[in-house]
C-alpha positions in Angstrom: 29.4 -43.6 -12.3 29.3 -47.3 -11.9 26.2 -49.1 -10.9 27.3 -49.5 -6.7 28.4 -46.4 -6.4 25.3 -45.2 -7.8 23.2 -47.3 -5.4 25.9 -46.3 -2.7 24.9 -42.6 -3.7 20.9 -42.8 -3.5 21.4 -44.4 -0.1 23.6 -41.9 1.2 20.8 -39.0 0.4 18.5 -39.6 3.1 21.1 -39.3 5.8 21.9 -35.7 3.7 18.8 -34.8 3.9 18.4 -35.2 7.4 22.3 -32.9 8.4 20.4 -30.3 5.9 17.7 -28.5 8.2 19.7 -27.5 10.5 22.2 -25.4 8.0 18.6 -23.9 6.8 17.5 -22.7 10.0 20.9 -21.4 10.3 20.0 -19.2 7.3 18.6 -16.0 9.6 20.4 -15.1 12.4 19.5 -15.2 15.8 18.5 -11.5 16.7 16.0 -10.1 19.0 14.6 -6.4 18.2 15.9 -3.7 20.8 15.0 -0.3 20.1 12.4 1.2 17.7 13.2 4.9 16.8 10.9 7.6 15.2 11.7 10.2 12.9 9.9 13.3 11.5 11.0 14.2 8.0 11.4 17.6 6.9 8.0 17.6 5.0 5.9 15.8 7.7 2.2 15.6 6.2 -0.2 15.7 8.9 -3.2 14.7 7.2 -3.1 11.7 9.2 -4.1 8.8 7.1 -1.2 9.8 4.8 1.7 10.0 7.1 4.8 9.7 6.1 6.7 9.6 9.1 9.1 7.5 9.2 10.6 4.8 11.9 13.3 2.3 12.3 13.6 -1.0 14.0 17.2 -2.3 15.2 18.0 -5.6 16.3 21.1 -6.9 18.2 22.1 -8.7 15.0 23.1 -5.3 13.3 20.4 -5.1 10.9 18.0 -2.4 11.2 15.1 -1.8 9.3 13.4 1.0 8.2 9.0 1.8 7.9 6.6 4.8 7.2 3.3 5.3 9.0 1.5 6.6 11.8 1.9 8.8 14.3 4.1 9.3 17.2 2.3 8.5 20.4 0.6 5.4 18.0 4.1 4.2 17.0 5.0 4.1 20.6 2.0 2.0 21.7 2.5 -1.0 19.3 6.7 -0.8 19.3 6.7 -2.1 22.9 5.0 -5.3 21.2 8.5 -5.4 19.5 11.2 -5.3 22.0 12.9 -8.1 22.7 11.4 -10.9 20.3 12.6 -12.2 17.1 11.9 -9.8 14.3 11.5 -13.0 11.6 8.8 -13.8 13.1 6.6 -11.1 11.2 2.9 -13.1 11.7 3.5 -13.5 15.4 4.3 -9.9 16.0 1.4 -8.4 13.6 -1.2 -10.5 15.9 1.4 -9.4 19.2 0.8 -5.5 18.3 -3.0 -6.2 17.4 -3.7 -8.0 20.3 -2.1 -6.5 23.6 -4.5 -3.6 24.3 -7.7 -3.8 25.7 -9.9 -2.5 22.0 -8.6 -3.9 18.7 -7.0 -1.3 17.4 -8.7 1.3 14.8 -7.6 3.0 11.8 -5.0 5.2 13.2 -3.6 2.3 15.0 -3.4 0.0 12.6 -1.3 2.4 10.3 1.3 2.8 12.6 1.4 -1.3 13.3 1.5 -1.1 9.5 4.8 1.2 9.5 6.3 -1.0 12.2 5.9 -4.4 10.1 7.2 -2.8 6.9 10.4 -2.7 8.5 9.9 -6.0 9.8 10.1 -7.4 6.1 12.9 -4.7 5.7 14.7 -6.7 8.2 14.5 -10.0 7.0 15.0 -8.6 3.6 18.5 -7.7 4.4 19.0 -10.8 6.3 18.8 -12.4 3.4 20.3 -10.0 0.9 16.9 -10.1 -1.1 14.5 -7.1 -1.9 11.2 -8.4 -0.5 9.6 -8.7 -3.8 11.6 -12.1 -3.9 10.9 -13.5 -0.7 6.9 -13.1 -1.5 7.8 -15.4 -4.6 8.9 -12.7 -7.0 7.3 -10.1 -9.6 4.6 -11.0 -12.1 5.3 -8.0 -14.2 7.7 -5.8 -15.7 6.5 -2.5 -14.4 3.7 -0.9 -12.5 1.8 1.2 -14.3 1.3 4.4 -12.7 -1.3 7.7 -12.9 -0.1 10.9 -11.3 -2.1 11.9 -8.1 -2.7 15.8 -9.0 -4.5 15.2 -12.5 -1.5 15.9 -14.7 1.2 16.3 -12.2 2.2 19.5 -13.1 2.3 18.9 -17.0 1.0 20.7 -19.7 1.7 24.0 -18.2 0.1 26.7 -16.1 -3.1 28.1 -18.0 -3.5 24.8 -20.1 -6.9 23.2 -20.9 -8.1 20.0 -19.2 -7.8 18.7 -22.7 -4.5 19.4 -23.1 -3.6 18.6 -19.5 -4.4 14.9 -20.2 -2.7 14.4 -23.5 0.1 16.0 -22.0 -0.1 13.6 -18.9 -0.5 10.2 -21.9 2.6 11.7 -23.6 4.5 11.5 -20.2 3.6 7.2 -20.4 1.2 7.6 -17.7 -1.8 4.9 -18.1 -4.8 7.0 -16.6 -5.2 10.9 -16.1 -7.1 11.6 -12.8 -9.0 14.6 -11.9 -11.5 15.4 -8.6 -14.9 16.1 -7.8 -13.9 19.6 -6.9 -12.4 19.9 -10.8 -12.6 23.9 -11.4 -13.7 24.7 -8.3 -13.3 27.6 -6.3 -13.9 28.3 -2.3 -15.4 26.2 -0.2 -18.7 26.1 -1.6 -19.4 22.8 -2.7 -23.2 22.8 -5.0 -23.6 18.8 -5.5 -26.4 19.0 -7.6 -24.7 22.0 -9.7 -21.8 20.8 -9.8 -22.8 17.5 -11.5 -22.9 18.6 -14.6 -20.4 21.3 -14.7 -18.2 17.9 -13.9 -19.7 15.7 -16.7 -18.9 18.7 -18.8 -15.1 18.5 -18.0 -15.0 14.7 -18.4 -16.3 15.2 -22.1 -13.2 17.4 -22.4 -10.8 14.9 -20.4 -12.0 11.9 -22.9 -11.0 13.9 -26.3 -7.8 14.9 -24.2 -6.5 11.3 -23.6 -7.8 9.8 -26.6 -9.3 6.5 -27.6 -6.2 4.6 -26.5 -6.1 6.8 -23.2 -7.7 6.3 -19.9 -9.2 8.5 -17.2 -10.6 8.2 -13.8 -12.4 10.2 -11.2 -12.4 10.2 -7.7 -15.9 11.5 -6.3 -14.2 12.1 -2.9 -17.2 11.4 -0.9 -18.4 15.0 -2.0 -21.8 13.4 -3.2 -24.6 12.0 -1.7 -26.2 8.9 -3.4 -28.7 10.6 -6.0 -26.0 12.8 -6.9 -23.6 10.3 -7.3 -26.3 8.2 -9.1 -26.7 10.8 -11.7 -22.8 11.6 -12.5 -22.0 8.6 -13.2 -24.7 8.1 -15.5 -23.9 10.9 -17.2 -20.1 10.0 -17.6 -20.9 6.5 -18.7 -20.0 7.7 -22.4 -16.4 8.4 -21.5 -15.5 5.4 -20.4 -13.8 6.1 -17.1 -11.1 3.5 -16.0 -12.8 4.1 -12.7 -14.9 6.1 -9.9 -13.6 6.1 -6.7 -15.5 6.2 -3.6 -18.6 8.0 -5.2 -20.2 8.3 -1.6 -19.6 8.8 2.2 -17.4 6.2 3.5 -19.6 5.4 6.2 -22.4 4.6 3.3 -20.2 2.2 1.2 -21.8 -1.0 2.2 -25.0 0.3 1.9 -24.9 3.0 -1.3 -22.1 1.2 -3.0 -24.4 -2.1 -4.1 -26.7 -0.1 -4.9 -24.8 2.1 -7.3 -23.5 -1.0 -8.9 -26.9 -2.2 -9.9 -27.5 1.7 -11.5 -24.6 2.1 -13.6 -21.8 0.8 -16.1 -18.9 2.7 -14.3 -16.0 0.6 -12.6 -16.2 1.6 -8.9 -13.5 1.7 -6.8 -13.6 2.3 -2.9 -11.2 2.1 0.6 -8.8 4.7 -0.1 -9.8 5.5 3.8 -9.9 1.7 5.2 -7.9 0.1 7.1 -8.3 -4.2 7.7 -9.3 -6.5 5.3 -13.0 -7.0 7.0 -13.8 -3.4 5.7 -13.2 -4.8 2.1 -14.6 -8.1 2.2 -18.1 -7.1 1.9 -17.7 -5.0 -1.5 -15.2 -8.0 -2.6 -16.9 -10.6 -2.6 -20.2 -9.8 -3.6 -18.2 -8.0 -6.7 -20.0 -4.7 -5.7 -16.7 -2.9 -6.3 -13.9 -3.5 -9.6 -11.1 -2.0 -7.8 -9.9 -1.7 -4.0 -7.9 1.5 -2.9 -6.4 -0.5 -0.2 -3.0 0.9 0.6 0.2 0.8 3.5 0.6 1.5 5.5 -3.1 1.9 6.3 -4.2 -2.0 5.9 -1.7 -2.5 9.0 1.4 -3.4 6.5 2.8 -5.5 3.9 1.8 -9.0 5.9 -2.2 -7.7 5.9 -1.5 -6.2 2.4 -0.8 -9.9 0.7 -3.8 -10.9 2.4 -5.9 -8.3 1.5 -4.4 -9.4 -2.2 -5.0 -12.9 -1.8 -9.0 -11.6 -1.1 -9.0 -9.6 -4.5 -7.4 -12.6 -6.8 -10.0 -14.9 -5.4 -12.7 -12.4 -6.6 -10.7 -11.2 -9.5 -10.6 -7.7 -8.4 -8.1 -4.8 -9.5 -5.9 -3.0 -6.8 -5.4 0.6 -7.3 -3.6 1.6 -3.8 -4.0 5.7 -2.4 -0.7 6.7 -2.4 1.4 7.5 0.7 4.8 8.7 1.6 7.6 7.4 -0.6 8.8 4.5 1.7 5.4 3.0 1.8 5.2 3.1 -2.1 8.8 1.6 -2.4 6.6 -1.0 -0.3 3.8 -1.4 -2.3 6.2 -1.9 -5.2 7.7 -5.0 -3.9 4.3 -6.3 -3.1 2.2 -5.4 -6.1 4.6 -6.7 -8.3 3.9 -10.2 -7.1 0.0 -10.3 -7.3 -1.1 -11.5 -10.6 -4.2 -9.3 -10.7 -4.5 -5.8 -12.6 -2.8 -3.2 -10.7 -2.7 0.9 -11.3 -0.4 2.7 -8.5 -1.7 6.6 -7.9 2.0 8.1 -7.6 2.7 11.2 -6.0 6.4 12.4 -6.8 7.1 12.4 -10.7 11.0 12.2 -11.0 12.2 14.4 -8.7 14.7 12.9 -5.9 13.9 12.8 -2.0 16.6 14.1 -0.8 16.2 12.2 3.0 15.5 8.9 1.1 19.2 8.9 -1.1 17.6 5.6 -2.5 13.9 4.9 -2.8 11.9 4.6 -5.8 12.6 3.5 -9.6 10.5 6.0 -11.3 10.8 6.7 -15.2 8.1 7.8 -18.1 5.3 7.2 -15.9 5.4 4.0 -14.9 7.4 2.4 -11.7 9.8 -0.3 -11.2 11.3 -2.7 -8.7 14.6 -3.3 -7.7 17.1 -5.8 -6.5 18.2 -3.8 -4.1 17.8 -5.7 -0.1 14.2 -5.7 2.0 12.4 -2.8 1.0 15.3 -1.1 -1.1 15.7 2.1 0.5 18.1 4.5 1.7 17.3 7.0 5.0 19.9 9.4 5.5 19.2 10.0 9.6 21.2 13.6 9.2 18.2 15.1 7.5 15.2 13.9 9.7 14.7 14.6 13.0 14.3 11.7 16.0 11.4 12.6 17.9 10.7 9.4 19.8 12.0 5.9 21.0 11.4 2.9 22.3 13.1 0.3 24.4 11.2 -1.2 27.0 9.0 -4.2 26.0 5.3 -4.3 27.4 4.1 -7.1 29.4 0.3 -7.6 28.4 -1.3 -10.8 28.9 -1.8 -12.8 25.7 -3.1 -16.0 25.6 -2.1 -19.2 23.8 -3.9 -22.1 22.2 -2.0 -25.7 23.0 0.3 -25.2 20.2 1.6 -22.0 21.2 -0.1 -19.9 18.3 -1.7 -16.6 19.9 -5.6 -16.2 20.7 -7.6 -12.8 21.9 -7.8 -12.7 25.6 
């Protein structure tokens, strides 16, 4: 190119620049949500802060998208929020559904607002033929590693030893085998003091079982008070647990968990229960826990979920999410993938198929994998769930608005 065409050329660029906006807006569609839908699936699990029931969210545009979480009369509540608006815009509508009831919303709430805004990001997913991994600036690593929620998931065998239970559950590429409080237990009858060293005991077993190049963990399931949970963790220090998870009462955690951290050389973890990010931020930033069990949809969905990530890198604290129903862990694929910080998934299905969810989850030798498939990158086949609700009719709360239009509590 001579030199005046050159110069001819760098002129022109401005004026390009400025035809270019417009073609991206033009990028999404226009759409406006019109009908949320709610579906039971043929294993419901009604322990509530694991749901897996499932909803969709359809727009005029033809794109539909599809979440996991809460209940039915909950799903209701926050899907009016939803109908008639644009479905890209995902912040607006999270703050729409928090907002437009009298009380902000609790933890059962905020898990079905959690299921709704997955399939928001389902949506724009597909709008732009992308698996949402990519539109939160793509994966930091090749796979999630992964620890199976039932201590060895079934391997090693009826009638195997815990010992033998954990190496079988290394050998499947699994990076931590996970047993309970209640290890070996049987009834109701739960002895805390008793049972704190018949659980040291079996931990000594677990640590020759998984080897020195294994890891373990234990989840205390609230079942101790604070002395007890002092003492088990001092007498499990030798093992070397990846982590303990909440090692008290919930409703103790800001006040037994610093404590704890002071007493003992265990990683703690804690949250598995939670829902917001204000829960966490106390144990977070004071670096009173290692790991967060922060999970969807219970944290209200995947655009609270990157926040709730963005609270842990700052403090350089792990995530290790509870696990939920298989939609919400195809979820916390795409968004765990992205956050630079060490992650451990507790996963709940091995490699057997879902047979409503044709296309899901990228499982293999114990660890998990993303996908290019669009938005969330799963598959419901609506002839093997059952609709038990929907929604079409928006609600007209009052909301108010700063000068610039964003929302504020009213």
């Amino acid at each position: 190119m001579n030199r005046r065409l050159f110069l001819k050329s760098m002129a022109a660029a401005p004026a390009a620049a400025l035809v270019s906006p417009p073609r991206a807006r033009a990028a999404l569609p226009q759409a406006k949500i019109t009908r949320v839908r709610i579906y039971q699936p043929p294993n419901l699990n009604r322990l509530f802060n694991q749901s897996n029931m499932l909803c969709t969210v359809e727009t005029d545009a033809g794109l539909t998208g599809i979440g996991e979480g809460g209940s039915k009369d909950t799903l209701e509540q926050c899907a009016g929020s939803l109908i008639g608006r644009n479905p890209f815009q995902i912040e607006t509508l999270w703050q729409r559904m928090y907002m437009e009831w009298f009380y902000p919303p609790g933890r059962e709430k905020i898990h079905a607002l959690g299921a709704l805004d997955m399939a928001l990001w389902d949506i724009k997913g597909k709008a732009f033929n992308a698996p949402v991994h990519q539109l939160l600036n793509g994966v930091e690593r090749d796979y999630l590693e992964c620890y199976p929620t039932g201590g060895s998931g079934g391997l090693g065998g009826a009638g195997t030893s815990l010992k033998e239970r954990a190496a079988a559950t290394m050998a499947a590429g699994y990076r931590v085998f996970r047993i309970d409080g209640g290890i070996g237990l049987s009834g109701n009858v739960f002895d805390a003091h008793q049972r704190v060293r018949e659980v040291a005991k079996a931990c000594q077993e677990i640590r020759e079982g998984v080897g020195d190049k294994g890891d373990w963990s234990i989840d205390f399931h609230q079942k101790f008070d604070f002395p007890d949970a002092l003492r088990l963790c001092r007498l499990i220090e030798e093992y070397e647990p990846y982590l303990v998870e909440d090692p008290t009462r919930d409703e103790q955690f800001l006040e037994d968990i610093p404590k704890l951290r002071k007493m003992t050389t265990c990683p703690l973890a804690a949250g598995e229960e939670w829902g917001q990010r204000w829960n966490f931020n106390p144990l977070v930033e004071n670096h009173d826990i290692d790991y967060i069990r922060a999970t969807l949809p219970n944290v209200g969905g995947i655009t609270e979920m990157m926040k709730v990530a963005a609270l842990c890198e700052t403090h350089a604290i792990g995530i290790v999410p509870h696990f939920t129903g298989p939609v919400s862990t195809a979820a916390l694929a795409n968004c765990l993938a992205t956050y630079p910080g060490p992650v451990l998934l507790e996963y709940n299905y091995g490699e057997r198929p879902i047979d409503y969810l044709p296309e899901c989850l990228d499982f293999k030798h114990g660890k998990l994998y993303t996908n290019q498939r669009s938005g969330l990158g799963v598959t419901l086949n609506l002839k093997l769930v059952q609709q038990i609700g929907e929604v079409t009719a928006p609600i007209n709360r009052q909301v108010y608005q700063r000068p610039d239009g964003s929302l504020t509590h009213w």
